[in-house]
N, C-alpha and C positions, 0 to 999 in steps of 0.2 A: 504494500500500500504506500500511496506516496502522501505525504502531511507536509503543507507549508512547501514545496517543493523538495522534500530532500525525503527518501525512501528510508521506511521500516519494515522490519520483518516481524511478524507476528505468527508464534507456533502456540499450539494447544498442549498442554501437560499433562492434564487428566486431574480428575479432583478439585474443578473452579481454579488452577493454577495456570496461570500462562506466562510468557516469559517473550519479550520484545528485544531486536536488536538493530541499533542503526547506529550511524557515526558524527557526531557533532560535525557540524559544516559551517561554511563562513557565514560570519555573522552572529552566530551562537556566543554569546556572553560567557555563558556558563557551561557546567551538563547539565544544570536545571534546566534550562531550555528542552535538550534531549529527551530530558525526564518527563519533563511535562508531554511529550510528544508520544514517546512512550508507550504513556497513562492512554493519551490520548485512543491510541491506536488501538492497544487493547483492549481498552471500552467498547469503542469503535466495531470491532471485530467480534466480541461474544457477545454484544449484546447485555453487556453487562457491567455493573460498577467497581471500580478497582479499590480495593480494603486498603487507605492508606498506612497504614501501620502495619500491611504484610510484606513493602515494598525490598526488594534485597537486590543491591548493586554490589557488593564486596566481590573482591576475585574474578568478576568479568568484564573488563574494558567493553563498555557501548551495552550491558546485556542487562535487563532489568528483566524480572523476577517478583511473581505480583500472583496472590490468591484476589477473583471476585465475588459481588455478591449479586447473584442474579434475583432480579423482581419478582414473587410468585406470582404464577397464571392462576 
């Protein structure tokens, strides 16, 4: 998927877990930028809300790591 112009990758994990990967690009201040992109993306993608306090960046340059919480039907 492409956000803002610059691509992420968005995989499924199993168990409401997903994990995003893209690469800070010009312009980007921060990796909060990224982060926020992210979030975006995998919202975006399952349909569902990202548990901010499940968020885990440690140990993988560009790869964010994220339980959601999807809406009941």
């Amino acid at each position: 998927m492409v956000l803002e112009g610059k691509e992420i990758s968005v995989l499924a994990l199993g168990e409401a877990r997903w994990e995003a990967f893209g690469r800070a690009g010009w312009g980007d201040s921060e990796t909060a930028e990224l982060r926020q992109r992210q979030v975006r993306a995998i919202e975006l993608v399952s349909g569902c809300r990202v548990v901010t306090d499940s968020i885990e960046t440690a140990g993988k340059p560009g790869v964010l790591t994220a339980n959601v919480q999807c809406p009941s039907t």
